[in-house]
Structures are given as structure tokens and as C-alpha cells.
PASEBA-1860 file (N, C-alpha, C; in nm, 3 decimals):
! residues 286
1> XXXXXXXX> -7.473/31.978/15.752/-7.348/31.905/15.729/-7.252/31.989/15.646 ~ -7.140/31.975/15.697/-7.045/32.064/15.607/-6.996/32.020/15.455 ~ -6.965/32.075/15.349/-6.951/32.008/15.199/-6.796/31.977/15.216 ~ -6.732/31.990/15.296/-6.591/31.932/15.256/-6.504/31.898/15.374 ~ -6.409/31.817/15.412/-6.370/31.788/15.526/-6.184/31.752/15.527 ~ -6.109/31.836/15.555/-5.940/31.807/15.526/-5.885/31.697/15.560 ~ -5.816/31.580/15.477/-5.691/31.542/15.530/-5.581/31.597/15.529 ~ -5.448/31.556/15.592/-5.368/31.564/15.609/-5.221/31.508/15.696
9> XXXXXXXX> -5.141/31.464/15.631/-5.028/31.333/15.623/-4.971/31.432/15.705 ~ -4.888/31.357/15.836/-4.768/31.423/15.953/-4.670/31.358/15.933 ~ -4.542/31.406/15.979/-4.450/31.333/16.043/-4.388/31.450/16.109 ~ -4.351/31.434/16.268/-4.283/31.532/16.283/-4.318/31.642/16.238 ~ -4.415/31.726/16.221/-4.488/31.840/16.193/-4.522/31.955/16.316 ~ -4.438/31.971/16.434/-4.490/32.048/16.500/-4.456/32.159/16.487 ~ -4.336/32.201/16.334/-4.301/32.303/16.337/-4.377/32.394/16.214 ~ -4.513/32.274/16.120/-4.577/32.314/16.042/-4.675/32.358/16.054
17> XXXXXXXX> -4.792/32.236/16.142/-4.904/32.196/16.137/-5.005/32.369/16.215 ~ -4.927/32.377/16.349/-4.982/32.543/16.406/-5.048/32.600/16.317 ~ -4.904/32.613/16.198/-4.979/32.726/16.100/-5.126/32.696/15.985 ~ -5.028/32.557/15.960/-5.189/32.538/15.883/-5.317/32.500/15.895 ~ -5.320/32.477/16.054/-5.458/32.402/16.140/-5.502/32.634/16.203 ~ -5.386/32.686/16.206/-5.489/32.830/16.174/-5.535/32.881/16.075 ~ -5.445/32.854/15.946/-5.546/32.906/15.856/-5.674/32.847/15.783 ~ -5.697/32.754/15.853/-5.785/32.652/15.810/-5.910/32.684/15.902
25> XXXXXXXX> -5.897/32.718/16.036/-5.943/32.725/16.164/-6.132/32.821/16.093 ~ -6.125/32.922/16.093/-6.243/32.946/16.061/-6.347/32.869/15.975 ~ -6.263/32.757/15.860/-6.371/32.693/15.820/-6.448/32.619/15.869 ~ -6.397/32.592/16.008/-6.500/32.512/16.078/-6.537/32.319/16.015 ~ -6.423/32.320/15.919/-6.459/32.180/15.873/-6.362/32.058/15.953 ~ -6.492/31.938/15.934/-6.398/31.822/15.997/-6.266/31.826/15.950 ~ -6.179/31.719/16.029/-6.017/31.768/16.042/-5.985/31.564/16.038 ~ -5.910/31.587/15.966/-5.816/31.439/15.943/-5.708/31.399/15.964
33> XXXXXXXX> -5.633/31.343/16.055/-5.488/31.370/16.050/-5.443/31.242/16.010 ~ -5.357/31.156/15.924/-5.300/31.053/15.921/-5.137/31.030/15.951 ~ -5.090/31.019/16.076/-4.902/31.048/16.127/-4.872/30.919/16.089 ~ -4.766/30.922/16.036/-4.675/30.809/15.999/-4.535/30.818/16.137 ~ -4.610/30.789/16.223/-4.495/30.780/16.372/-4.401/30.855/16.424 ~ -4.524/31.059/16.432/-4.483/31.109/16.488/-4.350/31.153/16.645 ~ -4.290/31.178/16.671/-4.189/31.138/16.792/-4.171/31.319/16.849 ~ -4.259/31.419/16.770/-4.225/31.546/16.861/-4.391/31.562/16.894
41> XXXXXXXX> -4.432/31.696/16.899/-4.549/31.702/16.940/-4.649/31.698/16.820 ~ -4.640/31.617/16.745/-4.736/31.671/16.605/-4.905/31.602/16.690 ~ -4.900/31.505/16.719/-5.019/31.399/16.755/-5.109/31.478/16.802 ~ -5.058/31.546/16.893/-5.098/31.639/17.069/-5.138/31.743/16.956 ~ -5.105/31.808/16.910/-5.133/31.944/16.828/-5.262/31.889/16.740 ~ -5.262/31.818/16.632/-5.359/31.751/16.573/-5.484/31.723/16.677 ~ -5.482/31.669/16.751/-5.610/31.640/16.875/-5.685/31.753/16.957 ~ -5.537/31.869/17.013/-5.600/31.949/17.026/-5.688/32.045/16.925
49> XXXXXXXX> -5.659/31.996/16.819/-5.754/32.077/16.707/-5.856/32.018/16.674 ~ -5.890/31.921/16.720/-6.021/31.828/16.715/-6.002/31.764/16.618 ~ -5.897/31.704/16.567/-5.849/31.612/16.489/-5.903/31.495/16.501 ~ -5.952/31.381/16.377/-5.950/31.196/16.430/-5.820/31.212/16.413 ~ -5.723/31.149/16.441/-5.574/31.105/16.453/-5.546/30.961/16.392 ~ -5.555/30.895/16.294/-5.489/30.742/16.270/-5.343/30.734/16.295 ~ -5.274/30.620/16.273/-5.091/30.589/16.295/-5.124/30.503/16.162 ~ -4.999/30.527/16.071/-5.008/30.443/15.925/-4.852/30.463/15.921
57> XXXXXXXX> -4.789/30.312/15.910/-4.606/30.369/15.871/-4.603/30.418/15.747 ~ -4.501/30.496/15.707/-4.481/30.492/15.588/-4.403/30.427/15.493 ~ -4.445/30.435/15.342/-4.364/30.389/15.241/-4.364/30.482/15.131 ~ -4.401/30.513/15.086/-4.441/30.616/15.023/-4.580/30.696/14.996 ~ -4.585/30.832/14.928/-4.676/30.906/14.963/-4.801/30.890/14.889 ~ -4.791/30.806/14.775/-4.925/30.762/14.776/-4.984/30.707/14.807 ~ -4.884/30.547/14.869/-4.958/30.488/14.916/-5.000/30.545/15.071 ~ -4.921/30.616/15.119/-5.029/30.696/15.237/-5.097/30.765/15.224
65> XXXXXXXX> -5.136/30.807/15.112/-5.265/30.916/15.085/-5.382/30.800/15.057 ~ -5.286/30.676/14.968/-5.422/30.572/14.949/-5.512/30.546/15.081 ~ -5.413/30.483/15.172/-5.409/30.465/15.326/-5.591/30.544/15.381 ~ -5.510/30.691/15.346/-5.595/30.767/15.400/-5.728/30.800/15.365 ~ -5.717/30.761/15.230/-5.864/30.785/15.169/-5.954/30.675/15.216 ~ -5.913/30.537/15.202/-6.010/30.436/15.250/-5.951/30.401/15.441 ~ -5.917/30.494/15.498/-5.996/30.462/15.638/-6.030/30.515/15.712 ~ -6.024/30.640/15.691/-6.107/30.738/15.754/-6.279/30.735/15.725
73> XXXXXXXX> -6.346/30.738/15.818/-6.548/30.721/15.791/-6.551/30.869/15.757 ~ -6.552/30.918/15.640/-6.627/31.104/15.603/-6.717/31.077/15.526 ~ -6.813/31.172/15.644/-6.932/31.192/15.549/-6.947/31.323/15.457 ~ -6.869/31.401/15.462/-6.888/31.521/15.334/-6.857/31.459/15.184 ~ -6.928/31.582/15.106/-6.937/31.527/14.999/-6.800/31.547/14.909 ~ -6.677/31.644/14.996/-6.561/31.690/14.948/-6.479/31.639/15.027 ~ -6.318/31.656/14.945/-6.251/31.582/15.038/-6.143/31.733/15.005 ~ -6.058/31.761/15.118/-5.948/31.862/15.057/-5.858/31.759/15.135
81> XXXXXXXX> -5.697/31.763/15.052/-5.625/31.694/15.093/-5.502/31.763/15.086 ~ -5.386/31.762/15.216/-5.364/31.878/15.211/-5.183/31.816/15.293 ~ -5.073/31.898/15.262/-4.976/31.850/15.287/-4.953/31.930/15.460 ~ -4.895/31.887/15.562/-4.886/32.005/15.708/-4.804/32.070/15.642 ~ -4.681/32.109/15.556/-4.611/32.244/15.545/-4.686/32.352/15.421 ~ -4.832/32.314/15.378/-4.870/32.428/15.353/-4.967/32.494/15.433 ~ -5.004/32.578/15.397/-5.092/32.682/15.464/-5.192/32.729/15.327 ~ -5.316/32.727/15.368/-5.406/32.815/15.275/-5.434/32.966/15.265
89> XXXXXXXX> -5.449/33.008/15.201/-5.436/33.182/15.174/-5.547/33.231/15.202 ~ -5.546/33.356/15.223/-5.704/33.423/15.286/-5.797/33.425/15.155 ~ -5.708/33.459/15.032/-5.789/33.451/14.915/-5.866/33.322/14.880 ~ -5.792/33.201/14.895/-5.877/33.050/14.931/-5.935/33.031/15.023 ~ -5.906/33.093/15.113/-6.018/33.064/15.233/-6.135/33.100/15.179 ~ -6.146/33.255/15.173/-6.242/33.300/15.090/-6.335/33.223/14.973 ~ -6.267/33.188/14.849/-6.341/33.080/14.807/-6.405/32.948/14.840 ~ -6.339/32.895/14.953/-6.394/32.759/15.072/-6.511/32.831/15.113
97> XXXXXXXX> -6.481/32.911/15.226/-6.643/32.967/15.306/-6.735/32.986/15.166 ~ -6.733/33.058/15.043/-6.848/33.049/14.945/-6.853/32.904/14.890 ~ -6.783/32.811/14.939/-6.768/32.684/14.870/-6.890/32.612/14.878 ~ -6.989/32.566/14.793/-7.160/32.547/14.807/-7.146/32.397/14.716 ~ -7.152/32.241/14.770/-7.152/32.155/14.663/-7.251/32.169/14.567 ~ -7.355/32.273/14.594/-7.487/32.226/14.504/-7.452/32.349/14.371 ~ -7.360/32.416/14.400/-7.292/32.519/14.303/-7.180/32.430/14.168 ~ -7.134/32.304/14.228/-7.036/32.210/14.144/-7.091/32.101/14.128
105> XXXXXXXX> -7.194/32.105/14.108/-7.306/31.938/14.060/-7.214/31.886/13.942 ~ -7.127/31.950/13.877/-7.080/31.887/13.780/-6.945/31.838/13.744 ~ -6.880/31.889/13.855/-6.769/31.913/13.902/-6.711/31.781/13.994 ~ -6.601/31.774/13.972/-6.531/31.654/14.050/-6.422/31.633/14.096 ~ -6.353/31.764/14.091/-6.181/31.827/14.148/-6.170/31.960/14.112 ~ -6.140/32.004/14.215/-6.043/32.171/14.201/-5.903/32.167/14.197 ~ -5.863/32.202/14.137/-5.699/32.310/14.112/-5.702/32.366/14.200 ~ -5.620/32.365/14.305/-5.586/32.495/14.431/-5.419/32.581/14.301
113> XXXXXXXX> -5.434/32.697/14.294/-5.301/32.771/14.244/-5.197/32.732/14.399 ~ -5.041/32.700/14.332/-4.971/32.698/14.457/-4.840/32.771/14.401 ~ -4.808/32.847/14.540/-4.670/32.936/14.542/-4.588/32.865/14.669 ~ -4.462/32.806/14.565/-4.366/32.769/14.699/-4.235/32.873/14.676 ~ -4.227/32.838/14.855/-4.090/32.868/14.896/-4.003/32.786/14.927 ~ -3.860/32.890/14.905/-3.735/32.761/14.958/-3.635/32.901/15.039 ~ -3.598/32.858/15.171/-3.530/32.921/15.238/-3.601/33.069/15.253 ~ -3.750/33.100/15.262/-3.832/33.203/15.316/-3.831/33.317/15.166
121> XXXXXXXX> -3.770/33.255/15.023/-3.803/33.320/14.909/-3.907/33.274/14.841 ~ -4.014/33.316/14.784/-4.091/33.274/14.673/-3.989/33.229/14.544 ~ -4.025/33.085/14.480/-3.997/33.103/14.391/-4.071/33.073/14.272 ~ -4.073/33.208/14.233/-4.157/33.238/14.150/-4.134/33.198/14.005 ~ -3.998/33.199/13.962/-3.964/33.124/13.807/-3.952/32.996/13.817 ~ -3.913/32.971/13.656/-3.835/32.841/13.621/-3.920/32.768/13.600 ~ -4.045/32.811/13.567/-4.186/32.699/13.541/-4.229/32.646/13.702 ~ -4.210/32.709/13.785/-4.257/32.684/13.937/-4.392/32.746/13.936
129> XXXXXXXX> -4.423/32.873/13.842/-4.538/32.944/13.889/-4.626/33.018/13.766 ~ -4.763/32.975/13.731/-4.842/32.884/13.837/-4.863/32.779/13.793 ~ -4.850/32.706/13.911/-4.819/32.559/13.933/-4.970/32.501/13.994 ~ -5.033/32.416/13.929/-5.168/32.392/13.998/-5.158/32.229/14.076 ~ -5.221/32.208/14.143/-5.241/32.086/14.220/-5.346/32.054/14.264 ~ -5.392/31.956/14.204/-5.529/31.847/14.250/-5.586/31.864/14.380 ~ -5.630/31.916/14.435/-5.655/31.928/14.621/-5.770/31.890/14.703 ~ -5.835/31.892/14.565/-6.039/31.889/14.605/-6.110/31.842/14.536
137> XXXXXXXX> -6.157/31.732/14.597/-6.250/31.646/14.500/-6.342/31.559/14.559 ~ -6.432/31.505/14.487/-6.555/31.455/14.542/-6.544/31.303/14.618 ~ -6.582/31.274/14.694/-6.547/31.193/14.846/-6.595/31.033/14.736 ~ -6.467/30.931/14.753/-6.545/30.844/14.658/-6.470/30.841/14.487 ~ -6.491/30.983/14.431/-6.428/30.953/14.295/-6.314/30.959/14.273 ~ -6.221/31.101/14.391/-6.096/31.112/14.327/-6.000/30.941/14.413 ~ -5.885/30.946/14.357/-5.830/30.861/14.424/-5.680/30.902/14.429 ~ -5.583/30.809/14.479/-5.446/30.768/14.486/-5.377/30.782/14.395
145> XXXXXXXX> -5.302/30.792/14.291/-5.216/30.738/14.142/-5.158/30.623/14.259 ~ -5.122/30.502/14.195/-5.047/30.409/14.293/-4.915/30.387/14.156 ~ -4.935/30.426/14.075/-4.880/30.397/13.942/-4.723/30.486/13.988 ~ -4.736/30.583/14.057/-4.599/30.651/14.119/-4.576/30.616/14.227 ~ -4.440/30.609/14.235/-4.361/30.578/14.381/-4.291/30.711/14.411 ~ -4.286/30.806/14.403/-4.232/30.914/14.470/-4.344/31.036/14.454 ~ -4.351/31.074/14.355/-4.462/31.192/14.299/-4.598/31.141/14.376 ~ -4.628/31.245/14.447/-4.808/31.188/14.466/-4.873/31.271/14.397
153> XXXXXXXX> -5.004/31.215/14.340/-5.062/31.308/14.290/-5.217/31.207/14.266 ~ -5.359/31.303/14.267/-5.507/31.246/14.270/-5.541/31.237/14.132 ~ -5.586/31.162/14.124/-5.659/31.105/14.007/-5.810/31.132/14.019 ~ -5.894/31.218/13.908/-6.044/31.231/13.953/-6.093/31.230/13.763 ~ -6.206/31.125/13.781/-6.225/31.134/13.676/-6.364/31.221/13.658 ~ -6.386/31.315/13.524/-6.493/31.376/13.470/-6.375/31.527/13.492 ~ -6.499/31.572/13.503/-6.477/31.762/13.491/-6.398/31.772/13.566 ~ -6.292/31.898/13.588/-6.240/31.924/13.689/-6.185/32.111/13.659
161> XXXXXXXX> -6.192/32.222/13.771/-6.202/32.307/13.763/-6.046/32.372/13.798 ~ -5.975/32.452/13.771/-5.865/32.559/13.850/-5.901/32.677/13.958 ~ -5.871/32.644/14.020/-5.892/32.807/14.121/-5.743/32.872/14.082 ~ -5.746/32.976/13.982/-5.648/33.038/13.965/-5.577/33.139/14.071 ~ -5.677/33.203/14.116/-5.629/33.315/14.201/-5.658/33.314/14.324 ~ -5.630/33.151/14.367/-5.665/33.068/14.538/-5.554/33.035/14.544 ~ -5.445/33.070/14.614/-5.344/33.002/14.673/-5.308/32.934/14.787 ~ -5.265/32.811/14.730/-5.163/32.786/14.877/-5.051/32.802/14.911
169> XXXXXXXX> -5.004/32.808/14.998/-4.859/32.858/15.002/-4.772/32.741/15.071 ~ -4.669/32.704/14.978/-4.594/32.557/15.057/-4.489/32.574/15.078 ~ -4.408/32.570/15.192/-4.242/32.608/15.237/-4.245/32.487/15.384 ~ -4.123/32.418/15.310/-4.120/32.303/15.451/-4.018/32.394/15.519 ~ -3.988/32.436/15.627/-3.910/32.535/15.736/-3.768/32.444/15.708 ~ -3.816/32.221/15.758/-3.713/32.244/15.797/-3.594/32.224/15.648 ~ -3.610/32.256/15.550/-3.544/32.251/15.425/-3.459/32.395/15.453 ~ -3.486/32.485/15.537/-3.400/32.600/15.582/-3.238/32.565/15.624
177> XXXXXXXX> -3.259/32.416/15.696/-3.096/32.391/15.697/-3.072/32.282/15.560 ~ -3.008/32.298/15.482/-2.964/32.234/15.348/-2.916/32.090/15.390 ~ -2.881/32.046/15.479/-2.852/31.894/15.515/-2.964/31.830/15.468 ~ -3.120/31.889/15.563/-3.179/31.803/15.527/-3.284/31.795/15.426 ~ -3.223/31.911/15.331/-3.295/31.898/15.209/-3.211/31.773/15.142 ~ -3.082/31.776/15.178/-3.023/31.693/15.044/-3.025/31.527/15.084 ~ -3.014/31.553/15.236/-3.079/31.411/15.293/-3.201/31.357/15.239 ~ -3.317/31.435/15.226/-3.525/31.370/15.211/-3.488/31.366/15.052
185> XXXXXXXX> -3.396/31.501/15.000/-3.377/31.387/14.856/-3.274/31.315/14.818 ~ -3.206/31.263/14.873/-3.159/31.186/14.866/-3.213/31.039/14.865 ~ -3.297/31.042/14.956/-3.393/30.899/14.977/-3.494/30.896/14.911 ~ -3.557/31.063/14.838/-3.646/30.991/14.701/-3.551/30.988/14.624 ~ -3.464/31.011/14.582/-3.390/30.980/14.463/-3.402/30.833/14.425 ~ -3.403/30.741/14.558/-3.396/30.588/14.525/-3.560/30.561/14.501 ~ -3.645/30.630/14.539/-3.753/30.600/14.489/-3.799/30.603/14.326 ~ -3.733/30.743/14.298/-3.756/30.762/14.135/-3.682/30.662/14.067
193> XXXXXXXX> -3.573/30.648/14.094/-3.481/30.577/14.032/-3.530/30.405/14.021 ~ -3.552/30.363/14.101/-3.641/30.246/14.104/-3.786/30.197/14.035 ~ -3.850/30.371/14.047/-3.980/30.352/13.939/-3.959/30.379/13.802 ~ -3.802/30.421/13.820/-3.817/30.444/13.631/-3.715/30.294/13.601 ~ -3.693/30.248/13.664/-3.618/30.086/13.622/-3.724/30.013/13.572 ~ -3.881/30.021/13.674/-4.003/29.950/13.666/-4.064/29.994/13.536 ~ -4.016/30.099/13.491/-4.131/30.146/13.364/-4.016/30.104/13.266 ~ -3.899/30.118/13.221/-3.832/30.054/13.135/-3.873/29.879/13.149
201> XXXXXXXX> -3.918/29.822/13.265/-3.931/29.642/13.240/-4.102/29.652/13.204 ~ -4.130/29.796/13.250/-4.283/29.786/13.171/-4.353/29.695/13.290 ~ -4.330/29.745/13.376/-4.421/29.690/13.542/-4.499/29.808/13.601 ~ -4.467/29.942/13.526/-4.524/30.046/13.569/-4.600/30.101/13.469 ~ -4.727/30.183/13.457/-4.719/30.203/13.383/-4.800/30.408/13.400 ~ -4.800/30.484/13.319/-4.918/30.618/13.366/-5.017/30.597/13.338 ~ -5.093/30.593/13.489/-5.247/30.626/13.518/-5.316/30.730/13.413 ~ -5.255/30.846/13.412/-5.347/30.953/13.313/-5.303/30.979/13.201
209> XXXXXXXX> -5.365/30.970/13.125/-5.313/30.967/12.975/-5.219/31.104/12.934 ~ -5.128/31.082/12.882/-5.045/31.215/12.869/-5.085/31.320/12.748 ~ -5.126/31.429/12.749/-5.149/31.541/12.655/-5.110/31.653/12.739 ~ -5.022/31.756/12.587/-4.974/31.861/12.642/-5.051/31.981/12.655 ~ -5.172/31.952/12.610/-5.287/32.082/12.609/-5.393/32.009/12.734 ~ -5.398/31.945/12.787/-5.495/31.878/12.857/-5.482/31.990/12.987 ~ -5.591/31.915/13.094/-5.542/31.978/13.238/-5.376/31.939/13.273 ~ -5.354/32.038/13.385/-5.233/32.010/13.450/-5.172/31.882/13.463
217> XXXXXXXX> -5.220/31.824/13.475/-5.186/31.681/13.548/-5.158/31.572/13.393 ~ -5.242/31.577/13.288/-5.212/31.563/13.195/-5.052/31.563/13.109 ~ -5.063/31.733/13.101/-4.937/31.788/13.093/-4.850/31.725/13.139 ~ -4.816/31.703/13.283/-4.743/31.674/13.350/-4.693/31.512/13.329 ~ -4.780/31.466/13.256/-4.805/31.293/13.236/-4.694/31.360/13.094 ~ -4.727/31.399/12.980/-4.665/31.453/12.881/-4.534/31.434/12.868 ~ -4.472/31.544/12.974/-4.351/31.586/12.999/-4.293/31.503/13.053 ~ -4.377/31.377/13.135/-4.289/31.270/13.199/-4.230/31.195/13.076
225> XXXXXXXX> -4.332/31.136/12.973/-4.287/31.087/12.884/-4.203/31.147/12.812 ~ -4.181/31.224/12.764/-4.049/31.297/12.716/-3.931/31.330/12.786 ~ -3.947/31.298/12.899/-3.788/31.290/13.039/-3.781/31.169/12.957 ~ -3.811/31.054/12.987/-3.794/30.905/13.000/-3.765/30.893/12.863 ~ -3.758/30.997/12.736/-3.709/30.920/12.592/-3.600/31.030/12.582 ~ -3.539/31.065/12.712/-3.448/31.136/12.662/-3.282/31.068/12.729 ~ -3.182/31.111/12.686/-3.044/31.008/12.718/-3.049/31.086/12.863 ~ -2.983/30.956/12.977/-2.931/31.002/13.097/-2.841/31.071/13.092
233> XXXXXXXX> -2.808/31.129/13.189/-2.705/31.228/13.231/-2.685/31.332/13.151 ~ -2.707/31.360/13.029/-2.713/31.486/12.984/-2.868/31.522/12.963 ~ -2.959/31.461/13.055/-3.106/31.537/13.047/-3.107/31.630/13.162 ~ -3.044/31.628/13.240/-3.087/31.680/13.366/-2.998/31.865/13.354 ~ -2.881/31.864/13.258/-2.847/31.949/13.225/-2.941/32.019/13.107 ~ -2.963/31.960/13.053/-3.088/32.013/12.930/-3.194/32.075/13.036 ~ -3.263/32.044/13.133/-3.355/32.069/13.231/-3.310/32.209/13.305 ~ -3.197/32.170/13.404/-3.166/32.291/13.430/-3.165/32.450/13.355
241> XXXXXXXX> -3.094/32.421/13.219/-3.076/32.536/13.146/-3.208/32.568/13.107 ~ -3.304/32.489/13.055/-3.453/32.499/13.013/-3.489/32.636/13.157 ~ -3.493/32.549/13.259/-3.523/32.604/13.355/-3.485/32.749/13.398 ~ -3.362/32.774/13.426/-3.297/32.869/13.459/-3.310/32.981/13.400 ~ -3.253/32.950/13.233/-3.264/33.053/13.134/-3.413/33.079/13.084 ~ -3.413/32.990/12.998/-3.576/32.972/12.931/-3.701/32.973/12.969 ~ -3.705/32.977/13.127/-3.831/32.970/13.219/-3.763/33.080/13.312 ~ -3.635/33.152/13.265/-3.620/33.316/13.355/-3.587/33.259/13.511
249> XXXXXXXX> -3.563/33.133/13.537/-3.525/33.121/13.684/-3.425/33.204/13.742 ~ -3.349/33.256/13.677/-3.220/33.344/13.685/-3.285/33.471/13.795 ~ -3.418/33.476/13.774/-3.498/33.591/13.803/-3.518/33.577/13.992 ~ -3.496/33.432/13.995/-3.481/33.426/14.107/-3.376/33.460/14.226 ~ -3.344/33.507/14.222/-3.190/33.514/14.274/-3.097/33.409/14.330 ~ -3.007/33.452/14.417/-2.951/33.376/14.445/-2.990/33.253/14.508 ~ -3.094/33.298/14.617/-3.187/33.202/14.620/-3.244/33.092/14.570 ~ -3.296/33.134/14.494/-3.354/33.044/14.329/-3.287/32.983/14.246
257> XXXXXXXX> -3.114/33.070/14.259/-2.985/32.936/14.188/-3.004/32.827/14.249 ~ -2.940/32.842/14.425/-2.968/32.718/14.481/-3.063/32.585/14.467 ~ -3.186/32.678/14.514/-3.301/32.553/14.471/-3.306/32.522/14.310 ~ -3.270/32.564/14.220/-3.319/32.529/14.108/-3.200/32.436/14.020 ~ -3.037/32.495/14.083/-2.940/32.409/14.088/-2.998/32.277/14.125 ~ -3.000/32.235/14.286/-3.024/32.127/14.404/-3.150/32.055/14.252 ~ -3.251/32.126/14.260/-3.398/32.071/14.198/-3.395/31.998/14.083 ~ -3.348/32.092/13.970/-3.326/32.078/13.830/-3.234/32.008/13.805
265> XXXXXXXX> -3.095/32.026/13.885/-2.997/31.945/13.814/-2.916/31.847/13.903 ~ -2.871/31.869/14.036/-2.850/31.825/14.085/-2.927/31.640/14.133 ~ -3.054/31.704/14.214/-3.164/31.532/14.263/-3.135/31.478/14.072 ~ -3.169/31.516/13.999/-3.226/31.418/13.858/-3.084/31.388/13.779 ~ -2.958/31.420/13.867/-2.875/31.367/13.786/-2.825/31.233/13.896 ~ -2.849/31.268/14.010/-2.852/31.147/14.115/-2.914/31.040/14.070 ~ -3.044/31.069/14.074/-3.126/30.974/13.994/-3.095/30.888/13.891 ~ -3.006/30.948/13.773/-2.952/30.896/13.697/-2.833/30.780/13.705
273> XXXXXXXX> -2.750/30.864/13.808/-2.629/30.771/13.817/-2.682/30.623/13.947 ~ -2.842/30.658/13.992/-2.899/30.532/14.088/-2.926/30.438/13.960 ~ -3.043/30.525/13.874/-3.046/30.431/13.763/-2.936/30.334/13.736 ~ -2.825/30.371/13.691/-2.710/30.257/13.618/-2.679/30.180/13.725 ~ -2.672/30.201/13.895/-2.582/30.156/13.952/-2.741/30.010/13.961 ~ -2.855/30.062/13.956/-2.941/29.940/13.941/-2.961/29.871/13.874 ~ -2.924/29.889/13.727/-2.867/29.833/13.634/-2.799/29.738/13.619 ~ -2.690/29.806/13.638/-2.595/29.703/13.682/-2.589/29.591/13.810
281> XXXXXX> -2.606/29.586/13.882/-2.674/29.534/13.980/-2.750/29.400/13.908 ~ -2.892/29.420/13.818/-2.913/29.322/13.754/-2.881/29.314/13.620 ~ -2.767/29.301/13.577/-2.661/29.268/13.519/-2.601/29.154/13.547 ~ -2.535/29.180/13.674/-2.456/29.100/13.729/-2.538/28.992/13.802 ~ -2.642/28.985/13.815/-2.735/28.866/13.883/-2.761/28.788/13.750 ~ -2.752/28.872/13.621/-2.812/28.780/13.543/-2.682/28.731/13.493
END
């Protein structure tokens, strides 16, 4: 029996999935696909790779990762969970094929290291790199966060390890034309903006306890709490410059203005001005 077996969430993916159902291809492990109502060829591509295939609409991405964890039947003792616009690196592959569960008896999530791109550049500053992400964990313990509405991210409790020098590599292609980057955020924008209304009425609350020395994910709990006690509309400029200057994004080029402009300052000041307009909104009901 094999120790680990991939999911992975579609939509419209036929311009991703090729690549990452090849670099995956030698591991020889079961294959998961969950499409939220594919309409190009993603389905057909997934099957021909010996994919199970489910249909789940979407709402957001945890709750389709929740989706996915409880209905798929896997019997491995690992789960890798995996987005179609990345691809795994030969250097992670490498660590998968030596991947032995009886080697992590103690163990209960891996850190995959990840390098993204935007418009076919690495970007490598601005606190982008290295960037770790939850990817692998034991079938059963890790789970969902349901506690976020835009951010997905696994929850695994006990030990959990980094593969520092395992990459994945994540670049969605179609973010190459800028419409529809500012379009997909545009529509989480109303997601964030809505979960941080819920955590000011205190209907939301963080799953993982926040520390800034902890694992990644920790951290990341940290830093949320310190966005959220800071004033709107002039945080997102505090962020950017953090970013740019202070995390050397500058280093990125022109390239790296863009995305880190769009990223840093631009989506989280949107966010902000959704915030008030929801606000207000129940304001005026009350």
C-alpha cells in the first residue's frame, strides 16, 4: 500500500493540472480530484490520470478542502493536499519517493518550502520567501481551519516537521492577464472583509493559538492579530512599505512592484473600505 495519496481542488484547470499531474506522475500515488463545476477540459484530464473525480460547488476554500477530506474513502496513512496551479519540484519529489511512514511515527504534518510566481517572475522578496505551507499530514488528524473564510489553511495537531529545501512551485498562468487577477480578488476581498466584521461581533474566532516563535502557521495566527489591532486604511500602507522596503521587495523588480503594490496595498485597502461600507450597512438597519 502506498503511505500517501494527493488531493486536489479544480476549477477550470486545464491550463494547470497537465503540469502538476506530471510532476507528480512517477510517484505512482492514488490521485484525488475534487472540481467545483469544471466547464473546460479539467474533469477529462483528471480521469485520464486515473483520478476518483467528485463535483462539490463552491463557497469557499476551506470549506472545500473540508468537503474533501471527509468524502473521499483513502486508505493511506498520508494525505498531500495540493492546489492544480502548483507543481512539485524534483527536489520534493525526491523526498516523497524516500517518503517511509514508519520513518515519521511521530510526526503528523510536513512543511512543503513554497516559491511563487506572478507573471513567470519568482518572487522572491517582501517576506514571500521562505514561505512554508501545511501540505502533509496524517489521514484522520490534520483537518480544515473552518474558522477562515478566505485563507485556507490545515490544522494538525502534535509534532509537525519543515521540508526546507522541498519545493513547490505555485504560479496561477491565468493571473498573467491582470483583469483577472483583480477580478478573483476582488471577490475575496468580500470574503475577508466579512470575516473580519465576524471577528469584531466575536462570531469568529482563531483555531491556532497565535505565537510569534511557534511553527509557521502559528506565526501567521500572530501577525493576524496584530493586522486586526491596527487602524484601517492606514494599515495597508504600513504593510506595503514593511514589505517593499523592509522585507527588500524593491529587489523584485518591476515585476514584484506590481504584485506587491496589487498584494500589499492595493486587495487590503479594498478590504478596508468593504469593511465600512458593511458597517454601515448595519448601522442603518439598526
Amino acid at each position: 500500500m502506498a503511505d500517501f495519496s494527493f488531493i486536489i481542488l479544480t476549477y477550470n484547470e486545464a491550463i494547470h493540472l497537465p503540469r502538476l499531474l506530471q510532476s507528480i506522475k512517477d510517484l505512482n500515488a492514488p490521485l484525488y480530484v475534487l472540481d467545483s463545476g469544471s466547464t473546460d477540459e479539467t474533469v477529462a484530464i483528471a480521469k485520464a490520470a486515473g483520478a476518483v473525480v467528485e463535483q462539490h460547488s463552491f463557497e469557499n476554500h476551506p470549506k472545500q478542502w473540508h468537503y474533501a477530506l471527509n468524502t473521499f474513502a483513502i486508505n493511506t496513512p498520508w494525505l498531500i493536499c495540493l492546489d492544480a496551479d502548483q507543481i512539485v519540484t524534483p527536489e520534493l519529489r525526491l523526498k516523497l519517493q524516500q517518503f517511509k511512514n514508519q520513518n515519521y511515527a511521530d510526526i503528523n504534518g510536513i512543511y512543503f518550502s513554497r516559491k511563487n510566481f506572478f507573471k513567470g517572475k519568482w518572487i522572491k522578496h517582501g517576506g514571500l520567501y521562505p514561505f512554508y505551507l501545511l501540505k502533509m499530514f496524517r489521514k484522520g488528524i490534520g483537518y480544515s481551519d473552518l474558522n477562515e473564510n478566505m485563507d485556507h489553511r490545515f490544522i494538525v495537531p502534535g509534532k509537525t516537521v519543515i521540508w526546507k529545501h522541498a519545493h513547490l512551485l505555485e504560479e496561477n498562468l491565468k493571473e498573467n492577464n491582470i483583469r483577472f487577477w483583480i477580478e478573483k480578488h476582488n471577490r475575496y476581498s468580500d470574503l475577508v472583509a466579512q470575516e473580519e466584521i465576524e471577528r469584531m461581533q466575536q462570531l469568529r474566532n482563531q483555531t491556532i493559538k497565535p505565537r510569534l516563535w511557534g511553527s509557521p502557521d502559528e506565526r501567521t495566527a500572530w501577525l493576524k492579530n496584530l493586522w486586526w489591532k491596527m487602524p484601517r486604511y492606514s494599515r495597508p500602507t504600513v504593510y506595503f512599505i514593511y514589505r517593499y522596503f523592509f522585507r527588500f521587495g524593491f529587489l523584485d523588480g518591476r515585476t514584484g512592484f506590481i504584485f506587491h503594490f496589487l498584494q500589499a496595498y492595493w486587495f487590503r485597502l479594498i478590504v478596508d473600505v468593504k469593511i465600512d461600507e458593511l458597517l454601515k450597512k448595519t448601522d442603518e438597519r439598526d
